[in-house]
C-alpha positions in Angstrom: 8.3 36.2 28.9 11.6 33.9 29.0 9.0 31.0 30.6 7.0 31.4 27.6 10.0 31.4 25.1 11.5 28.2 26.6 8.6 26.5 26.6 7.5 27.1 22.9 11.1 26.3 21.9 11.0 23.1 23.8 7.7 22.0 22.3 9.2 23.1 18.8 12.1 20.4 19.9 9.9 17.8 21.1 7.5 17.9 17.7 10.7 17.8 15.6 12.1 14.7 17.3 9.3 12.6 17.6 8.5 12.9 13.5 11.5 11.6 12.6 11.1 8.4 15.4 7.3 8.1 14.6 8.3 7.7 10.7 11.2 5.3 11.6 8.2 3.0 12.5 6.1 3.6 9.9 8.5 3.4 7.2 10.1 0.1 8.7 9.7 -2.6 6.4 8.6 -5.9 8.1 11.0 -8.3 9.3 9.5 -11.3 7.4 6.2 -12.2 6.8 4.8 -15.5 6.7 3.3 -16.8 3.0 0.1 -18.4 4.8 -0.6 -14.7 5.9 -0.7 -13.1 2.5 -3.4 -16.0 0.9 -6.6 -15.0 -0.2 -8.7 -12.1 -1.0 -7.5 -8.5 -0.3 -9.4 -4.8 -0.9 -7.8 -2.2 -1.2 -8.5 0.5 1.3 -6.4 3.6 0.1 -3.4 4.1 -1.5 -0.9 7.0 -3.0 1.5 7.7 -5.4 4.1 10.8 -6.7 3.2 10.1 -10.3 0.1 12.2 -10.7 -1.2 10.3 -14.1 -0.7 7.0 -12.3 -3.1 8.8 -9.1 -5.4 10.0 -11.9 -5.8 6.4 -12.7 -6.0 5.3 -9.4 -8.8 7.5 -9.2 -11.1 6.1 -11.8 -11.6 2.4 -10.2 -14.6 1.8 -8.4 -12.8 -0.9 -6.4 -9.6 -3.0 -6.6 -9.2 -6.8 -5.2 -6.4 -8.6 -4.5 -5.8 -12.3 -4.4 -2.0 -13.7 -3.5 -2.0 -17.7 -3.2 0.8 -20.0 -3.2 2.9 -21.5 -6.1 4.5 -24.5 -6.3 7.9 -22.7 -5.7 8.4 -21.2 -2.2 9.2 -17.9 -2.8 7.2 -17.1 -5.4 3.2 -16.1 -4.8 0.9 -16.2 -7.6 -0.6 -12.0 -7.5 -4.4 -11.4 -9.1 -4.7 -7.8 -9.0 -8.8 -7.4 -10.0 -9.7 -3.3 -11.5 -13.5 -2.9 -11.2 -14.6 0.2 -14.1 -18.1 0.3 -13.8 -19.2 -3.1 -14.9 -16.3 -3.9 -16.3 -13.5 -6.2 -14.6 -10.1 -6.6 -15.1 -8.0 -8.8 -14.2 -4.0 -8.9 -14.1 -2.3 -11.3 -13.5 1.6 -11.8 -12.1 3.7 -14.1 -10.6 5.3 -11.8 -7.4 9.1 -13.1 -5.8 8.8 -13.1 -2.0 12.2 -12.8 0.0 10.8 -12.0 3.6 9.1 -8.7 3.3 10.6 -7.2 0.1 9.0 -8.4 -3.5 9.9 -8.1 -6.7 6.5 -8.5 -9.6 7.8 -10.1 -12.5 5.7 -7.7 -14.9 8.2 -9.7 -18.4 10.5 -6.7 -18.7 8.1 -3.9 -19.0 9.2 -1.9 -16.2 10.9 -2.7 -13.0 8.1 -2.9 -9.4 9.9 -4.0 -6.7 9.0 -3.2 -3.4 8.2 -4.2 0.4 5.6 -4.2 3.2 5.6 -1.9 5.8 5.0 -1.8 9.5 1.0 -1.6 10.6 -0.8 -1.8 13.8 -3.9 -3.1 12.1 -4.5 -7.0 12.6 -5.8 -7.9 9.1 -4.3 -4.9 7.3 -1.2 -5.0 4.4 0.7 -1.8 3.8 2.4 -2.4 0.3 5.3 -0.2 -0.7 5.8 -0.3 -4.4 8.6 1.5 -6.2 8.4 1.9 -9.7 10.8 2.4 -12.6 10.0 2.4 -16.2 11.5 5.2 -19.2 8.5 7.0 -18.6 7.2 6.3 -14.7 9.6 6.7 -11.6 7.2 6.5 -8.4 7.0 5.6 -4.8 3.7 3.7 -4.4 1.9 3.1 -0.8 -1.4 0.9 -0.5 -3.3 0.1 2.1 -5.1 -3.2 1.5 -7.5 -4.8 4.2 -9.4 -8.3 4.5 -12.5 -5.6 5.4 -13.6 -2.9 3.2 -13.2 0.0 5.5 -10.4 0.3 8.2 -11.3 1.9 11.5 -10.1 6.1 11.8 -6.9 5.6 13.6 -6.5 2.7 10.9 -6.3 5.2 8.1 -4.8 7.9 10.4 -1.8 5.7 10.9 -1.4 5.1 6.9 -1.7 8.6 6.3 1.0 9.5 8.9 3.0 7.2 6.3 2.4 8.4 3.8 3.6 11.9 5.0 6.5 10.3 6.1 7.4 9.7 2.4 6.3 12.9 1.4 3.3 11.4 -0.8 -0.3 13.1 -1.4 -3.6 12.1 0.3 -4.6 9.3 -0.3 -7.4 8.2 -2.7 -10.1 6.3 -0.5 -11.6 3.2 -1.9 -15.3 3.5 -1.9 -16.3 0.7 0.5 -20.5 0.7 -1.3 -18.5 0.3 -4.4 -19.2 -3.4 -5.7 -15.8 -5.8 -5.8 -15.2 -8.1 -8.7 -15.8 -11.9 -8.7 -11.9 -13.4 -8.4 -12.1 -15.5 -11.6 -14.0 -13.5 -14.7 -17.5 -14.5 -15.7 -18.2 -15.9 -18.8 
């Protein structure tokens, strides 16, 4: 009976320890990240937020593309986020302040997005950590964005053991049938 008590205690220790290391990674923003590697076109994959009218909305895109290309000033990347709505596109457009892997959106004094990317073991993957402040909108943000339009399953098991690491709900999953918008809109 002792054996068996030991050994369930020890594998309640080991569990507990190896949360907090395995979310040290995942929360880790990235050292730096080079601008060349953000250029071009982006789908978003999943993503998850605490502010449940912001996941609502979330919710209601059929698909969301993102385009980052250089400026002519250094640290500063030109950001098209693209909502699909049925047949409907919109597009948003921002100018995004790059200091190695933090960001700051420049959104003309509506509300305050700053944020960072995280640590991922996929190759042509983004994890996007956004924090949000506004009088009516405090949230924690996490996207998963991918140059494909699915990610493989221990891909997405990887973001969602980050996103338990911030303590955020699952995930709303991009529907990969779901058409993505043209980068510039039709006329």
């Amino acid at each position: 009976m002792f054996a068996v008590c030991a050994v369930a205690i020890f594998c309640l220790v080991s569990v507990s320890h190896s949360i907090p290391l395995v979310c040290e990674k995942l929360v880790h923003p990235l050292k730096s990240l080079a601008p060349h590697h953000l250029e071009g076109r982006w789908a978003l994959v999943a993503g998850s937020l605490n502010h449940a009218p912001s996941m609502d909305a979330l919710r209601q895109r059929d698909s969301i593309t993102m385009y980052f290309s250089n400026s002519s000033e250094p640290s500063t990347v030109s950001y098209t986020q693209i909502n699909r709505f049925g047949n409907h596109c919109q597009h948003l457009h921002y100018n995004v302040s790059v200091d190695r892997s933090s960001f700051t959106f420049d959104v003309g004094n509506r509300f305050d997005l700053t944020g960072s990317f995280l640590y991922t073991s996929c190759p042509d993957c983004l994890v996007m950590r956004w924090v949000v402040k506004s009088s009516r909108r405090h949230s924690v943000d996490l996207y998963l964005l991918s140059r494909r339009r699915e990610v493989e399953s221990r891909e997405m098991e990887e973001f969602r053991a980050q996103l338990k690491c911030y303590q955020l709900p699952v995930p709303v999953v991009a529907d990969p049938t779901k058409e993505l918008c043209p980068e510039h809109p039709q006329s």
